[in-house]
VMD Tcl script that draws the C-alpha trace (Angstrom):
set ca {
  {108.47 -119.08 -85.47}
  {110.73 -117.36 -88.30}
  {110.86 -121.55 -90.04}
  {107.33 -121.25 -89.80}
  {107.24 -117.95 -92.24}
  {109.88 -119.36 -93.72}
  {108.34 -122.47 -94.94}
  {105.25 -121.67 -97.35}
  {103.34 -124.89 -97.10}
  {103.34 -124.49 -93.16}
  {102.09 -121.48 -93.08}
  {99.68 -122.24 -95.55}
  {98.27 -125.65 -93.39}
  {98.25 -123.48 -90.65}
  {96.22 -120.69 -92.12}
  {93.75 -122.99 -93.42}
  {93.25 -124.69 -89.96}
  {92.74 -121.52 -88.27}
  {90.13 -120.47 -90.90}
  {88.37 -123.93 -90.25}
  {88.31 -123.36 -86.54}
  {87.30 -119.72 -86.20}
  {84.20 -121.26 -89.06}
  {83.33 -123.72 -86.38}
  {83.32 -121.23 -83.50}
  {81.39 -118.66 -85.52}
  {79.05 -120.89 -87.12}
  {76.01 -118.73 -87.94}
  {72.74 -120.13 -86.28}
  {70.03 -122.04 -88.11}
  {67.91 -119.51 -90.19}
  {64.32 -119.56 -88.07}
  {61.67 -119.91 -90.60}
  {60.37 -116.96 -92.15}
  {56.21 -115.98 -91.15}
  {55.52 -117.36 -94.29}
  {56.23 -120.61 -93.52}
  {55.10 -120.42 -90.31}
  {52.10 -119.45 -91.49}
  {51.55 -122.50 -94.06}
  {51.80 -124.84 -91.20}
  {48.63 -123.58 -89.88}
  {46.10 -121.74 -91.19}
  {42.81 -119.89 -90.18}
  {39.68 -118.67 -91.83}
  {39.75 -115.75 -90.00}
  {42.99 -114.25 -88.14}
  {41.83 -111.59 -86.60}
  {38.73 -110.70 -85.39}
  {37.18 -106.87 -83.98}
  {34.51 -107.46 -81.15}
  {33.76 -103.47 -82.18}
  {32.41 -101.62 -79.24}
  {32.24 -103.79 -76.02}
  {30.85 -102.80 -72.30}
  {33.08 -103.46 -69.26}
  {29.79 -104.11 -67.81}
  {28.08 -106.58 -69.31}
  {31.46 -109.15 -69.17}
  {33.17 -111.04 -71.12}
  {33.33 -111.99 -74.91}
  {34.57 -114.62 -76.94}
  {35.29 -115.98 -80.39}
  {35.99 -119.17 -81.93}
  {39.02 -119.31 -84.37}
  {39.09 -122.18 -86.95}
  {42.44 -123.41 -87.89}
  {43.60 -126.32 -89.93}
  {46.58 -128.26 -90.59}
  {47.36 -127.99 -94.29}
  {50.52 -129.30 -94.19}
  {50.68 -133.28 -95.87}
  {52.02 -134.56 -92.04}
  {50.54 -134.72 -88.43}
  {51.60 -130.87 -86.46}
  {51.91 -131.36 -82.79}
  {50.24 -128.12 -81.32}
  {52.58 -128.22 -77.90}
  {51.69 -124.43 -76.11}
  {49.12 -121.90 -75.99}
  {49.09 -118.87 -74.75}
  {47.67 -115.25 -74.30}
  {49.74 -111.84 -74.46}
  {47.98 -110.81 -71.63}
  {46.07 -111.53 -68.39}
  {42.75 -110.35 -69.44}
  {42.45 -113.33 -72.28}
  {42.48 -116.74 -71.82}
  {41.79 -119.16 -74.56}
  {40.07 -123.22 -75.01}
  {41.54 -125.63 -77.45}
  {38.37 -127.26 -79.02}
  {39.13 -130.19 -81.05}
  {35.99 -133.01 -81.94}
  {34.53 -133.53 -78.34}
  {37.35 -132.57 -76.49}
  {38.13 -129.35 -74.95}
  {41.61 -128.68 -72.82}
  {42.40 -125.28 -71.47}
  {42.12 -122.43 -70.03}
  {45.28 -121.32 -71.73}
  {46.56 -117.66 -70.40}
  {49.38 -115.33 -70.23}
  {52.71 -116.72 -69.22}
  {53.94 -115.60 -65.95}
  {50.30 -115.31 -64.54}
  {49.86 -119.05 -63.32}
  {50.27 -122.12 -64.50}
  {49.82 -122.68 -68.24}
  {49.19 -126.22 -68.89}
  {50.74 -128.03 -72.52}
  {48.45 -128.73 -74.96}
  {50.20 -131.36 -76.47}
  {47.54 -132.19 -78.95}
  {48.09 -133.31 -82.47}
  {46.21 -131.91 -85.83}
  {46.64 -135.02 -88.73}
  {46.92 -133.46 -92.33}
  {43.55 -131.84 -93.09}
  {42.30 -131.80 -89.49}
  {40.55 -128.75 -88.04}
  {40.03 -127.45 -84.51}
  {38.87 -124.28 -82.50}
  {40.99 -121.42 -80.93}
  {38.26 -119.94 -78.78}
  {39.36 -116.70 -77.36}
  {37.81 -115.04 -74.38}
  {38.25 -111.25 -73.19}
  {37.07 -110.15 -70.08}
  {36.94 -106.12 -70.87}
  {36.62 -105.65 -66.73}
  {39.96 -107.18 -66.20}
  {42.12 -104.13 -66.23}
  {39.53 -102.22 -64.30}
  {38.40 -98.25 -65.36}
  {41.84 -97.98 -67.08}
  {41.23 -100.51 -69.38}
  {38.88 -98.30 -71.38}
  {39.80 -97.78 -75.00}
  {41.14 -99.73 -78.25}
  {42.68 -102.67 -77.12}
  {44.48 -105.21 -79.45}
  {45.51 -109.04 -77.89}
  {46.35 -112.44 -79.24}
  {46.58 -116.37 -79.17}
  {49.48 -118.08 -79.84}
  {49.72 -121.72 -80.83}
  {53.40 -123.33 -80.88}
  {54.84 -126.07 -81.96}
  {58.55 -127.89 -80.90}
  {60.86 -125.15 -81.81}
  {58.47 -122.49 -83.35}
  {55.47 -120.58 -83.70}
  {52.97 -122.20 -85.70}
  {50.11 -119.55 -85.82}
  {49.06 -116.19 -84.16}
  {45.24 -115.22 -83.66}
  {44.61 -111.84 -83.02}
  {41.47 -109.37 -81.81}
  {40.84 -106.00 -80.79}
  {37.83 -104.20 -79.42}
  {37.03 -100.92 -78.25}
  {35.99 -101.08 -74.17}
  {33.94 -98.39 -72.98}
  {32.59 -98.17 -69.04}
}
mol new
graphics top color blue
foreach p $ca { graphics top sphere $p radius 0.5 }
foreach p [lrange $ca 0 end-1] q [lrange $ca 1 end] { graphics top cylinder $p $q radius 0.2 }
display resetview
C-alpha cells in the first residue's frame, strides 16, 4: 500500500479506474420524455371534456375523443385504460371497434395493440356511469383515459361532471 502512494502514476491509474466504475454503477437513468413531447406524439381536438350537471338516474354518458398521430412515423397505441372503475372506454378506429378498456386492477384489461400511420385519426370514446359509486358518488367528479405506447404515455383524455341524485 505505502508503494502505491508512493508511486504517482499508480495512484493516478487507480483513481481514474475507480471514478470510471463508480460512473458505471451510478449511471443516471434515461431522461423520460418531458409532457411536451408526449404530447406531440398524439394529439386531440378536445382534451378534456365537462358533461356539466349529470343525473345518477338517468345512466350513463359518453363522449368521443378524436386523436391523431402527427408524428411523420406509424405510433403503436399498446394500453388503455381508466383511473377508475366507474369509466370504461372503446377504441374506435375506421370500422373497427376493440374495448371495453377499464381501470387496472378491476378485471382484465385487454391490449389494444393497434397502430395509428402518420396522419391517421381514431376515437377515444369515454363512458361514465354516474350510478357506479352509488349515493356517495354525488358531486364534482374529474376521471381520465390513458393511451400508452411501448415505454410511455402517449396521451391523457380527461372529463369531469357534476353528479347529482
Amino acid at each position: 500500500m505505502k508503494n502505491i502512494i508512493k508511486n504517482p502514476i499508480l495512484l493516478v491509474i487507480l483513481s481514474v479506474v475507480a471514478i470510471i466504475i463508480v460512473a458505471a454503477v451510478f449511471k443516471p437513468a434515461p431522461a423520460e420524455k418531458s409532457d411536451e413531447a408526449v404530447a406531440a406524439v398524439l394529439t386531440g381536438e378536445i382534451m378534456s371534456y365537462d358533461f356539466g350537471s349529470i343525473s345518477m338516474a338517468k345512466g350513463k354518458v359518453s363522449y368521443d375523443f378524436k386523436v391523431k398521430n402527427t408524428t411523420a412515423e406509424k405510433v403503436e397505441i399498446k394500453k388503455m385504460y381508466t383511473s377508475c372503475m366507474c369509466t370504461e372506454a372503446l377504441f374506435i378506429k375506421g370500422d373497427s371497434q376493440k374495448g371495453p378498456f377499464g381501470m387496472p386492477g378491476h378485471g382484465y384489461v385487454p391490449p389494444v395493440n393497434e397502430p395509428l400511420e402518420p396522419g391517421e385519426e381514431a376515437i377515444v370514446r369515454a363512458i361514465f356511469d354516474p350510478a357506479a359509486h352509488g349515493p356517495a358518488g354525488v358531486g364534482l367528479i374529474q376521471r381520465a383515459v390513458y393511451l400508452e405506447g411501448e415505454h410511455s404515455k402517449l396521451i391523457e383524455l380527461q372529463f369531469s361532471a357534476t353528479v347529482t341524485p
